[in-house]
C-alpha positions as CSV (number, residue, x, y, z in Angstrom):
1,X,24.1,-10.2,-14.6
2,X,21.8,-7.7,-13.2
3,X,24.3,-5.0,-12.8
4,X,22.4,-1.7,-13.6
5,X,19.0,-3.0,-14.2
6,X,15.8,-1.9,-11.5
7,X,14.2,-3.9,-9.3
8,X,11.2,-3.3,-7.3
9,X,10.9,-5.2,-3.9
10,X,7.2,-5.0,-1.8
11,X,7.2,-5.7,1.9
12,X,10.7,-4.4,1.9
13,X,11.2,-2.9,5.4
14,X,11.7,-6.2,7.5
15,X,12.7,-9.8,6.8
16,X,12.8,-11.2,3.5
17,X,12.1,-8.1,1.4
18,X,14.6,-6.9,3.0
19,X,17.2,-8.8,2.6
20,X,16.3,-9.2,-0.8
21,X,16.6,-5.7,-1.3
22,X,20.1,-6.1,-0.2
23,X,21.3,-8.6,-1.6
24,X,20.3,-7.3,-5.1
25,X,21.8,-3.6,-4.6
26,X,25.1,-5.6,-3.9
27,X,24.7,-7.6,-6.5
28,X,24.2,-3.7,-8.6
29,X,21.0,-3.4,-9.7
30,X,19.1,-0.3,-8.6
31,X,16.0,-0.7,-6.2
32,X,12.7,0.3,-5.3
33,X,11.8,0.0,-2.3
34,X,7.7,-0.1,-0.8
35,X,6.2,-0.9,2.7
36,X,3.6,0.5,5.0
37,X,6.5,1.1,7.8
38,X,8.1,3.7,6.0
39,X,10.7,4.0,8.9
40,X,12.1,1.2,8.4
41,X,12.5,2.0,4.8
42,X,14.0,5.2,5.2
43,X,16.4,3.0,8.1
44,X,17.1,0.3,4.4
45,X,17.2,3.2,2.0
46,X,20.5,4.3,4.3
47,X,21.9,1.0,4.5
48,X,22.0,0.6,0.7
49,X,22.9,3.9,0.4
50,X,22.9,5.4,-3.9
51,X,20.5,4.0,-6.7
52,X,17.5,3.5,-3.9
53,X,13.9,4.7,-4.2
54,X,12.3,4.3,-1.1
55,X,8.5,5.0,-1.1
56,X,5.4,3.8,1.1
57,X,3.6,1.9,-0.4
58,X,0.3,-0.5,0.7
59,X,0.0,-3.5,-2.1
60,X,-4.0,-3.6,-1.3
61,X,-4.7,-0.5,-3.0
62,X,-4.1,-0.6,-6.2
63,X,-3.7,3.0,-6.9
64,X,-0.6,3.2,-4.6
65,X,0.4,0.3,-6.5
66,X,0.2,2.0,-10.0
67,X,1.8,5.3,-8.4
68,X,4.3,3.4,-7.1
69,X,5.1,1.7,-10.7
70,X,5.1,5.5,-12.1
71,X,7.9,6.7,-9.7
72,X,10.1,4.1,-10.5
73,X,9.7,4.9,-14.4
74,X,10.1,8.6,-13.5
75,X,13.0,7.9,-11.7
76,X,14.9,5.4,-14.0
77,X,13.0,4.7,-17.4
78,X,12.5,1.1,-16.4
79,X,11.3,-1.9,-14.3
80,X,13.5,-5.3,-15.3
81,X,12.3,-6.8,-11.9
82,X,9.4,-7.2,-9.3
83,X,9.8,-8.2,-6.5
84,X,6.5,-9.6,-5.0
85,X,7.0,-10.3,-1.2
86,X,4.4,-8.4,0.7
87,X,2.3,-10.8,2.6
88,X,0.9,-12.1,6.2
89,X,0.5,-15.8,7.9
90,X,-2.1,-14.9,10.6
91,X,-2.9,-19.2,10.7
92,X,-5.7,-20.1,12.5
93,X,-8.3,-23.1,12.6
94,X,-11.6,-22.0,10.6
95,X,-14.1,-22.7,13.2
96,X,-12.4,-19.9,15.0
97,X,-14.0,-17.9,11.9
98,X,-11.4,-14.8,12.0
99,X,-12.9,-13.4,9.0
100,X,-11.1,-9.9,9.1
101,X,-7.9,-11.7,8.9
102,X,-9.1,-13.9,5.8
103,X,-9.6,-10.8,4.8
104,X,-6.5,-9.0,4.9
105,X,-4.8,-12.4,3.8
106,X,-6.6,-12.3,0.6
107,X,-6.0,-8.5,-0.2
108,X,-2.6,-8.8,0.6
109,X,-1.3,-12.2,-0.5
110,X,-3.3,-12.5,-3.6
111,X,-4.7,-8.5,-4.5
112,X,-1.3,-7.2,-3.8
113,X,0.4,-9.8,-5.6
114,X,-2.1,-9.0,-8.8
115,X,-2.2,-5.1,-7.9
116,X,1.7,-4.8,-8.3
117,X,1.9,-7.0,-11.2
118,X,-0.7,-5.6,-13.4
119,X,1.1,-2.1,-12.7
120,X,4.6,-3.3,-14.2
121,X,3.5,-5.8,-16.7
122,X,2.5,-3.6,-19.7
123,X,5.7,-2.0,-19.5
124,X,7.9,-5.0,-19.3
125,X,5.4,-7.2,-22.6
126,X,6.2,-3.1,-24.3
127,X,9.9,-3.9,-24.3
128,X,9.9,-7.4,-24.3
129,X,12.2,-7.9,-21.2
130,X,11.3,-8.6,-17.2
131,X,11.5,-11.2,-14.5
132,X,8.6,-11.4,-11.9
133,X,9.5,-12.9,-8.8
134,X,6.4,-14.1,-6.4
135,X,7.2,-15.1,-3.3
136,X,4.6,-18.2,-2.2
137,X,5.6,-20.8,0.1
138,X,5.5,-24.4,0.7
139,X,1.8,-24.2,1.7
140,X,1.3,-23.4,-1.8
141,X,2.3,-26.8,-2.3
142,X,0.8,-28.8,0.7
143,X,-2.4,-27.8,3.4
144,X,-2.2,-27.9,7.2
145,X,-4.7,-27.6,9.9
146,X,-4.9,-24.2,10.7
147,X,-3.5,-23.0,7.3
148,X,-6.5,-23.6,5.4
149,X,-6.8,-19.9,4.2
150,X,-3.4,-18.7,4.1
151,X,-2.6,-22.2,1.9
152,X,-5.5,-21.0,-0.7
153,X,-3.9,-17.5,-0.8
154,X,-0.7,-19.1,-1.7
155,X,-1.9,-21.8,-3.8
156,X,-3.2,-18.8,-5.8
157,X,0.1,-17.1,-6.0
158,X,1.8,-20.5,-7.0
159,X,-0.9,-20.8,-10.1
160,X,-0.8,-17.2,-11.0
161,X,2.5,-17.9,-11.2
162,X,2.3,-20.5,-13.6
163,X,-0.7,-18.8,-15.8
164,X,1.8,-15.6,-15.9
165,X,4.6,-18.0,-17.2
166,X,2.3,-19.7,-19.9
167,X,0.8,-16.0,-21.4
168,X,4.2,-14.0,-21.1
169,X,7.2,-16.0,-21.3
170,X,7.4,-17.0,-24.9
171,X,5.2,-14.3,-26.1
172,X,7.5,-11.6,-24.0
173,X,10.3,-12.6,-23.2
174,X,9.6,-12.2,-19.1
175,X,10.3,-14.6,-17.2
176,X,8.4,-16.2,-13.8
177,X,9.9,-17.7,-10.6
178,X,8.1,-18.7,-7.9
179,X,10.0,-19.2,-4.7
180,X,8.3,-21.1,-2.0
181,X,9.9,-21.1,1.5
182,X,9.3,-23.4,4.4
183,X,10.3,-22.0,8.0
184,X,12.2,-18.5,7.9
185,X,13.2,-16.7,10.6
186,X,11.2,-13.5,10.3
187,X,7.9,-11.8,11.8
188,X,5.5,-13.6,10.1
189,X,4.4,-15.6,13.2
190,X,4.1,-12.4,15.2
191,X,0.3,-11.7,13.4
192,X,-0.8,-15.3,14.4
193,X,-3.7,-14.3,16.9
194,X,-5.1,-17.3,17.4
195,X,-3.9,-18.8,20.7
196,X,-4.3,-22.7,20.6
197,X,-1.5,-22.4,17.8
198,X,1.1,-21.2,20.7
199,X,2.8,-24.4,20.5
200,X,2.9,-24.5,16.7
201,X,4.6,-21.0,17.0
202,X,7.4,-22.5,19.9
203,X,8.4,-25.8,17.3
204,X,8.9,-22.8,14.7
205,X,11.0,-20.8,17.1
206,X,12.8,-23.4,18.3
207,X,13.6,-25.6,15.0
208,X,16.9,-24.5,13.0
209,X,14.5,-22.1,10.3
210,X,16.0,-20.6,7.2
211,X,17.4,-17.2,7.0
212,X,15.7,-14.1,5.4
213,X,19.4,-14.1,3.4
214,X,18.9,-17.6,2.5
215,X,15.4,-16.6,0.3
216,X,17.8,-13.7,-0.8
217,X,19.7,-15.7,-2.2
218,X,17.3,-18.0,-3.7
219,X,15.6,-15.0,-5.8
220,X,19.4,-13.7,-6.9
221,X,20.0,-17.1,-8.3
222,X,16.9,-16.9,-10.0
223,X,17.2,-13.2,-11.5
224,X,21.1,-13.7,-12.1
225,X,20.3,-17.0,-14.6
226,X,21.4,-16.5,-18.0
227,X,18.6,-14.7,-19.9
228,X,17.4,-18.5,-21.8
229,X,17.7,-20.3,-18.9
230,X,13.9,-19.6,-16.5
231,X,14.2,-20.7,-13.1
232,X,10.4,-21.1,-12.5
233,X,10.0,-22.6,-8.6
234,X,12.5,-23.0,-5.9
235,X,11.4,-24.9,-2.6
236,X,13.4,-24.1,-0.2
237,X,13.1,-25.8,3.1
238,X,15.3,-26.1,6.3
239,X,17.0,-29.5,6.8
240,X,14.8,-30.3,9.8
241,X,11.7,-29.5,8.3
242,X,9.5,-32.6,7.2
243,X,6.4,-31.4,5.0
């Protein structure tokens, strides 16, 4: 049961942050909230109405990261989840050598990942009690053309993951999930720039894609597990979807 205990949820104001910070407030747990778009934050903080903290918050700097951490301590005395779902998909073939989006892939996917984590994790080993939640994806599992960067980025997350699990789980009693989707319904094709992947982007529009509440639900299941039982990776693919 997570009834009562705080959870911190990055890239919270659209898709599956979003619905993640729902579905745990239902579930009873108080939540942080942080995104760059803090109007849609403010729009979540009303929807979920008491026991919200809704901040801005950028995951690739680690200060805001850190301050971030601080005013959910200030607020409630303690982080029992994180939450890490900020990140981007801008796919594109490597000869097309979009280096300020490798750029921004790497400092969100991976940085923001490692930012937010470092600022919750001496806390939770303190009290000997947490549950870090990455969100990765099935190209942390398998490569595709065009997906050659955004794969590393979540092949990194996937083997943080499992480092994080190996130095903290025994030792401190936190446990690691990795949940790695395949096709959701969400904006994360809208910051594909690169045009000869416009038919890539209609198959993903027009195959039957996950839901933002089914990754929600993934992560409660997860976080809801009884305290010796570690759910470390879900892969969570629609029906239709082959690799």
């Amino acid at each position: 049961m997570i009834k009562g205990k705080v959870a911190i949820v990055t890239g919270a104001s659209s898709g599956i942050g979003r619905a993640t910070a729902l579905a745990l407030s239902r579930a009873g747990a108080k939540v942080a909230i942080g995104a760059r778009r803090t109007g849609k934050l403010e729009e979540l903080a009303g929807e979920i109405g008491a026991d919200v903290l809704a901040k801005k918050l950028d995951v690739t700097s680690r200060e805001e990261c850190e301050a971030f951490a601080k005013a959910v301590l200030d607020k409630w005395g303690s982080v029992d989840i994180l939450v890490n779902n900020a990140g981007l998909m801008p796919l594109s073939f490597f000869k097309r050598l979009k280096v300020d989006e490798w750029d921004r892939m790497i400092d969100v996917n991976i940085k923001g990942v490692l930012y937010c984590t470092g600022a919750v994790i001496g806390h939770m080993a303190g009290k000997k009690s947490g549950h870090i939640v990455n969100i990765s994806s099935v190209a942390g599992r398998l490569v595709f053309p065009a997906g050659s960067v955004y794969c590393a980025t979540k092949h990194a997350v996937t083997a943080f993951s499992e480092g994080l699990r190996q130095e903290f789980s025994q030792r401190a009693n936190i446990r690691i999930t990795t949940i790695e989707p395949g096709v959701v319904d969400t904006e994360l094709t809208h910051t594909i720039t690169d045009e000869s992947l416009q038919d890539f982007v209609n198959k993903a529009k027009e195959m039957t894609a996950l839901r933002a509440e089914d990754i929600a639900a993934a992560v409660l299941y997860a976080v809801e597990a009884p305290q010796h039982v570690s759910v470390n990776e879900v892969l969570i693919r629609p029906t239709v979807q082959e690799r």
